[in-house]
LOKE-324248 format. One record per atom (N, C-alpha, C): residue in one letter; x, y, z. Coordinates in steps of 0.05 Angstrom, whole numbers, plus 5000, padded with zeros to 4 digits. Example, Ala and Ser with C-alpha at 12.3 -4.5 7.8 and 13.67 -1.06 7.14 Angstrom:
A526448865156/A524649105156/A526449345156/S525749555142/S527349795143/S525850015157/
//
This chain:
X627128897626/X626628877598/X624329057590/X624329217566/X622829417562/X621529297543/X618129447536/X617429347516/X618229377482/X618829237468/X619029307443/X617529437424/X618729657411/X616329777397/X615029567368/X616929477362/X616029277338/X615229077348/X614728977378/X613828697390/X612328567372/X613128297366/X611228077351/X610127927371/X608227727368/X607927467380/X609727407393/X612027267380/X614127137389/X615927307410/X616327557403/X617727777424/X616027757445/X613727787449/X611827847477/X612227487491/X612127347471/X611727127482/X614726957505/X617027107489/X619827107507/X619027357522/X618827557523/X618027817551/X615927637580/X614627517567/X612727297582/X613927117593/X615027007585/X616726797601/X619326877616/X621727047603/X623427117612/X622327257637/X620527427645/X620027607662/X618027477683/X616127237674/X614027127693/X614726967715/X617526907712/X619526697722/X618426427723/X616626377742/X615426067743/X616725827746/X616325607747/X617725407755/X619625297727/X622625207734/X624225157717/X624524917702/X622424797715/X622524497697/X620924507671/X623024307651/X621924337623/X619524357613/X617524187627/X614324167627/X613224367629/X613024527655/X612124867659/X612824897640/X615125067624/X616625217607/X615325117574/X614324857571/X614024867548/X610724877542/X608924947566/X607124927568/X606625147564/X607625387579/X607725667575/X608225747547/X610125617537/X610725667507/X609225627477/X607425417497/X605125337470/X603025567480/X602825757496/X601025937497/X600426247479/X600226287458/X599626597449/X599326747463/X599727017467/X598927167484/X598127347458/X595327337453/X592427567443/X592027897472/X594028127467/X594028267478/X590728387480/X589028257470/X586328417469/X584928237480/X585528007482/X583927797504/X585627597528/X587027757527/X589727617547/X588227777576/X589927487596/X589127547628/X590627907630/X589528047649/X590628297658/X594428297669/X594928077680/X597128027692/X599427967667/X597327817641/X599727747615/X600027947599/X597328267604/X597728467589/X599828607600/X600128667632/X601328847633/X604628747633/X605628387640/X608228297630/X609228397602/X606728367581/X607128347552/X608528737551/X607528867567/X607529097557/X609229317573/X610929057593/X612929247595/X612329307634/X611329187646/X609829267669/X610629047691/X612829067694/X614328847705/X615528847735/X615028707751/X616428697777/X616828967787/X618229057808/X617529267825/X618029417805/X619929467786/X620029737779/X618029757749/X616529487744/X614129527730/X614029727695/X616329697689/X616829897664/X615530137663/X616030197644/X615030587633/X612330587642/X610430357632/X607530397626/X606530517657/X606930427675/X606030417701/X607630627713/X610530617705/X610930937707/X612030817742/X613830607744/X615330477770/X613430497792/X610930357786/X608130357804/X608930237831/X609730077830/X610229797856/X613229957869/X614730027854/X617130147861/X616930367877/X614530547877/X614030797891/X613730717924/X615530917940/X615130827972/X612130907978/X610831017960/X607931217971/X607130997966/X606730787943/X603830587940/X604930417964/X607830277974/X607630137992/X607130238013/X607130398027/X607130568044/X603730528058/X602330618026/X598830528032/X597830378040/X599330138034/X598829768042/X599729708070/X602429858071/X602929798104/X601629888123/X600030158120/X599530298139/X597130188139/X594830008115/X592929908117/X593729748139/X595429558138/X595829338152/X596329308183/X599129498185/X598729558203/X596629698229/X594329768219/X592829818236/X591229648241/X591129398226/X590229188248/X592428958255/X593528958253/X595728868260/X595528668284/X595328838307/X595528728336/X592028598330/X590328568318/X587928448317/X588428108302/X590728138283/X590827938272/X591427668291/X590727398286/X591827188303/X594127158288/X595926948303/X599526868288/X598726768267/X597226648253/X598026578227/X595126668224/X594726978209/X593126978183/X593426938171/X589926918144/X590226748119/X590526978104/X590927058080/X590427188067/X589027188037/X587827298023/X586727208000/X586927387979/X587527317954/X587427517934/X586527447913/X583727647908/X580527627886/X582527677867/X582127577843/X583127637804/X586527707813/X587827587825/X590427547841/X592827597817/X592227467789/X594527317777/X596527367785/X598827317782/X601627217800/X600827267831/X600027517836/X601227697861/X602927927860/X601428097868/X603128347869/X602428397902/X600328597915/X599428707932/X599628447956/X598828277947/X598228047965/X600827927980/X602927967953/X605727867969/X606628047984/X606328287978/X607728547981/X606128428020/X603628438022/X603328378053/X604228288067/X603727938050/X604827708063/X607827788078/X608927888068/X611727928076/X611728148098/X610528418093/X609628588121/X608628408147/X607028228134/X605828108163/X608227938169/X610827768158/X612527648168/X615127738173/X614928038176/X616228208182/X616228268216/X613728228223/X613328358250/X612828088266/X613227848253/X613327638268/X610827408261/X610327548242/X606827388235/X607427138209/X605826988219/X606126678202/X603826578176/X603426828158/X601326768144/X600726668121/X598326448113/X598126388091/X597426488068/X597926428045/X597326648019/X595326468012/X592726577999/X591226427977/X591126667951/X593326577931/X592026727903/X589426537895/X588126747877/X586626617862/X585726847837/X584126697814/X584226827791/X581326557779/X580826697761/X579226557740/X580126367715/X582226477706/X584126427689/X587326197704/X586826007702/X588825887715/X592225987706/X592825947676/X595525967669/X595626367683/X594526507694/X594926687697/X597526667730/X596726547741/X598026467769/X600426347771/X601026237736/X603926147731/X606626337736/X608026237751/X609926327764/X609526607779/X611226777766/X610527117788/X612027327774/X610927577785/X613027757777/X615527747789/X616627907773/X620427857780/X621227997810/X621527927833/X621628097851/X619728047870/X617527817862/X615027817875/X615027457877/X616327377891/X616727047886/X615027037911/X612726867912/X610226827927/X611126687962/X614226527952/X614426417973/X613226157985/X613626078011/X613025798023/X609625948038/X607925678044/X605225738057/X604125918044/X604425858014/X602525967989/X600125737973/X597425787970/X596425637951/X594625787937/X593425647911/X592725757882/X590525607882/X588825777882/X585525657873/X584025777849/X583725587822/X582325687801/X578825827805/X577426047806/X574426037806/X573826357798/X571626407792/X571026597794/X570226827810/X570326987819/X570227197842/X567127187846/X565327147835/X562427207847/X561526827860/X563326617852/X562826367865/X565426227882/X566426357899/X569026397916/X568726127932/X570925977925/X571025657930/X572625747960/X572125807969/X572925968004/X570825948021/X571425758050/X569625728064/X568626038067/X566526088089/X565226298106/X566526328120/X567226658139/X568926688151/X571626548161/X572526518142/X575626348148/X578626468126/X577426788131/X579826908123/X579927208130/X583027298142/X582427468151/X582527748140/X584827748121/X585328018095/X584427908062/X582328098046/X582127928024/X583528258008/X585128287982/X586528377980/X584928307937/X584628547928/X583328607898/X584228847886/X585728717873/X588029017858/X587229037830/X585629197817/X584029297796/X582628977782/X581328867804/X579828607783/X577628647785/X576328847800/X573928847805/X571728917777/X572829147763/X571729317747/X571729077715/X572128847727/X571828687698/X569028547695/X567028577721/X565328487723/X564028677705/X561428577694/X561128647672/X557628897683/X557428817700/X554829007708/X555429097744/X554529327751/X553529397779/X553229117795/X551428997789/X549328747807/X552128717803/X553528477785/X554928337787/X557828487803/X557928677812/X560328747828/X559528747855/X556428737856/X555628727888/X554928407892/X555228307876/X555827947877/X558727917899/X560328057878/X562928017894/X563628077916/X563228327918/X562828517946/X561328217978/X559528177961/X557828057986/X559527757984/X560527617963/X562527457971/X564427407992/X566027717985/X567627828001/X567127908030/X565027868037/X564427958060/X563327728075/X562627458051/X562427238065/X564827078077/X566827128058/X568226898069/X570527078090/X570527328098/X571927498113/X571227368145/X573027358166/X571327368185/X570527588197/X569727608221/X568327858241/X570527938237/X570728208235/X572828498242/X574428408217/X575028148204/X576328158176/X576528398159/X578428428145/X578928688133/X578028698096/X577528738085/X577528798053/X579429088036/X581828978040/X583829268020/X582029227986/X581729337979/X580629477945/X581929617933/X583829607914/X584329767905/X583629747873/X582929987868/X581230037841/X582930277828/X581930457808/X582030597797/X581230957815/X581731087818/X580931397827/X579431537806/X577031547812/X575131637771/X573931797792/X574032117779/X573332307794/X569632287776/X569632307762/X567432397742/X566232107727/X563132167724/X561631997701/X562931877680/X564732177673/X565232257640/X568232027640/X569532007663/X572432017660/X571831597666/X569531517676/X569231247672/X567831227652/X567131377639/X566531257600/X567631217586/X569331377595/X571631477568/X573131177576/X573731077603/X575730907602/X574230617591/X571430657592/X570030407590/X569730377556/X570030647541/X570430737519/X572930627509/X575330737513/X577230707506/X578230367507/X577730217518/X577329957519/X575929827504/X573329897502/X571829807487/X572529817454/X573729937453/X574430007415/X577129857409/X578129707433/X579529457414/X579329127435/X575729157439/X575428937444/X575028827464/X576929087493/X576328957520/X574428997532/X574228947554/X571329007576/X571929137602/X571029427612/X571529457637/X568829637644/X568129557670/X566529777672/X567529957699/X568830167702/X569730347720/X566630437723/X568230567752/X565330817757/X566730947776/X565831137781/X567131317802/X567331317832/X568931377847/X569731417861/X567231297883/X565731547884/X562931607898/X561931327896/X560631237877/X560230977872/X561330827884/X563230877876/X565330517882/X564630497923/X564830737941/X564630787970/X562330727963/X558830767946/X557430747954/X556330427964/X557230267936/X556629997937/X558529947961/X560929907971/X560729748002/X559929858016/X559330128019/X557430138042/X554230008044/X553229918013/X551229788025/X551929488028/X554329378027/X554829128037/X556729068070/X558329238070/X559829258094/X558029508113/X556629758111/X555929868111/X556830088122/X556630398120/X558330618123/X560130688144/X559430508166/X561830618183/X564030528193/X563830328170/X565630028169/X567530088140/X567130268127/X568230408094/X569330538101/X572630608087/X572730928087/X575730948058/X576331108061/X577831128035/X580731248038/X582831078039/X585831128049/X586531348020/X588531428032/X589731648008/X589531677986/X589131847966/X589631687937/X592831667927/X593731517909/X595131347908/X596531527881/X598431527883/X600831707866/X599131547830/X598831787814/X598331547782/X599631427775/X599331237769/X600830967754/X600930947721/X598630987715/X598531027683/X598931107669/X599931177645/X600931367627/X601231317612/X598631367591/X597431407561/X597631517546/X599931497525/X599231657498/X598231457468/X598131657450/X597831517423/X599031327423/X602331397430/X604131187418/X603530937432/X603130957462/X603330717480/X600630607472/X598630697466/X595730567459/X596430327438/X597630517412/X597730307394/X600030067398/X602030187413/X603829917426/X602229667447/X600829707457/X599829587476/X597829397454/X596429527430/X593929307414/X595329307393/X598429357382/X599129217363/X597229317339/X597429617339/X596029737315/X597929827301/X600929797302/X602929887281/X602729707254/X601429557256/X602129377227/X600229507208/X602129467179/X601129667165/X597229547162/X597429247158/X595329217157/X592529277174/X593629527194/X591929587212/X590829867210/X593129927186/X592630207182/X590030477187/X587530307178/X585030377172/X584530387209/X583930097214/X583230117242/X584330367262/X587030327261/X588630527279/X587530817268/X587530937241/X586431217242/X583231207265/X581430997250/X578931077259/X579231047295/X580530907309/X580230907325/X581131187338/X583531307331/X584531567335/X582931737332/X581631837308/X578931997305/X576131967329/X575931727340/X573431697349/X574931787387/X577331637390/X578631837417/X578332177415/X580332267397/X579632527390/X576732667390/X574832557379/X572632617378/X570432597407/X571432387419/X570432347448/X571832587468/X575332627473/X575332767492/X574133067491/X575733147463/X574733477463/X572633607473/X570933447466/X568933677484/X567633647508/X568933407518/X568833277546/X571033387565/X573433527559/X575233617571/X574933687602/X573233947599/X571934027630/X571833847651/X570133617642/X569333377656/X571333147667/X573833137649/X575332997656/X578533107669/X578733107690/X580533247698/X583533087700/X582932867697/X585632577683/X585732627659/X584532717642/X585732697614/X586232957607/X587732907586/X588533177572/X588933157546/X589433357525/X588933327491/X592133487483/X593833347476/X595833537461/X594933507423/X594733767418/X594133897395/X596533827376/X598333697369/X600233667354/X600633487330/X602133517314/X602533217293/X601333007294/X602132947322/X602332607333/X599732567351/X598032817352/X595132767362/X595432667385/X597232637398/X597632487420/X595632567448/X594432397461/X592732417484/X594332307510/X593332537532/X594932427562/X592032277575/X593031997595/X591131927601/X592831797632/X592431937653/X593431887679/X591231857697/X591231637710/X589431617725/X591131537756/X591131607772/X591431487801/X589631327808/X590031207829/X589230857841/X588131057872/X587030907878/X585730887912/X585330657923/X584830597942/X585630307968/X583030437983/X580830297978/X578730278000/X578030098019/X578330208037/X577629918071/X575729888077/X575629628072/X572729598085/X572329378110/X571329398133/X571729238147/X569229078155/X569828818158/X567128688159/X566728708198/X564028718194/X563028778216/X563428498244/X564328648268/X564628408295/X562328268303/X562828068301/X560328008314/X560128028347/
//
């Protein structure tokens, strides 16, 4: 199911359910249904259902992200190299998790090669963990824990892969991402692994703009680059325990049109908003161009802006005792 360009409430709110799958009894289903989905303060997992970003082949927006053999490809070959280190039943864990994507995509690699492992999603947002993506059914020796990533209701060392697919960058400051980081490294055991996968931000300029472009209808992210992102686990796992797997084919793909589909700036009554926000994009990349080597400016009618970013998978391994 694709997104609708005229999507209302009520359209996103059937794309949401039809596509989240979740459990079939009437109670789930009508619980889900008394929920709004506010695309500007909705969990990350109900933005990208709402918008078209669905199960492996994940719609236009993502541009068949999960569907690509290269991003799985990244996860296995993480995995597989510790593989023969794992015991028969590792745990696994997944920080700002909602449904599962990365986390199942494992679980199933490791019970592939004979391995018996538990899933823990978890998220901050409970109704986020309701049901799954289409294609991504979590399966048996799965459980769901509500909390926040910097107070991780997870013993100390008693897990062996913890697994964070762009939740990191919601934390709202530096400190508070090295909260998580050192979380993560508590409840890991010796030689435990940490997959990361974040955003690929080559430049200063190119995590402003995104912390920018968010910010002007309301959300919160704070990216940072690359360099950065390796710098902070190395001072928690520390450098020779870090390193940085391939970068990861882009997934994103931003224009005018998809901006204002995504915040529901077609209504006429938005008219005002949607120009100024267009002007103040416009006005940010141009003369930042040089600097950003993900974005780009087409000069036309439709003012339209390209905004591609590729993903990266950083390992970090917690140290043996």
């Amino acid at each position: 199911m694709e997104y609708q360009e005229d999507a209302s409430v009520d359209k996103i709110k059937a794309l949401f359910l039809d596509e989240l799958g979740g459990d079939n009894d009437e109670e789930s289903n009508t619980s889900m249904q008394s929920e709004d989905i506010d695309l500007r303060n909705c969990h990350p997992s109900e933005y990208d259902l709402a918008t078209g970003c669905i199960g492996t082949g994940l719609g236009k927006l993502h541009d068949g992200y999960f569907g690509k053999a290269a991003i799985a490809e990244v996860f296995r070959n993480a995995v597989m190299e510790i593989v023969h280190e794992l015991p028969d039943e590792p745990v696994i864990l997944g920080i700002g998790s909602g449904p599962g994507l990365p986390e199942i995509q494992v679980k199933r690699i490791l019970e592939e090669v004979g391995k018996r492992p538990k899933l823990i999603l978890s998220d901050k947002i409970g109704r986020a963990m309701k049901g799954h993506y289409k294609g991504f059914e979590p399966g048996e020796n799965t459980e769901k824990k509500v909390f926040d990533n910097k107070r991780m209701q997870i013993g100390s060392e008693s897990i062996d892969i913890v697994i964070a697919r762009s939740s990191v960058h919601y934390e709202k400051t530096e400190a508070a991402r090295l909260v998580v980081l050192r979380e993560v490294q508590r409840v890991l055991k010796p030689g435990g692994v940490f997959l990361h996968q974040e955003h690929a931000i080559s430049t200063q300029e190119e995590a402003d703009f995104a912390n920018m472009e968010r910010g002007l209808v309301g959300k919160h992210s704070t990216h940072i680059t690359t360099q950065r992102e390796l710098e902070m686990h190395e001072m928690v796992f520390s450098e020779e325990n870090v390193r940085l797997a391939d970068v990861q084919p882009a997934p994103l793909y931003d224009d005018w049109k998809n901006f204002c589909k995504r915040f529901n700036l077609n209504d006429e009554a938005k008219k005002e908003e949607k120009e100024r926000i267009l002007k103040t994009i416009v006005a940010y990349i141009e003369p930042r161009l040089a600097q950003m080597p993900n974005v780009s400016l087409r000069d036309d009618e439709n003012n339209k802006y390209h905004h591609i970013t590729p993903f990266q998978l950083i390992i970090a391994k917690n140290k043996e005792l």
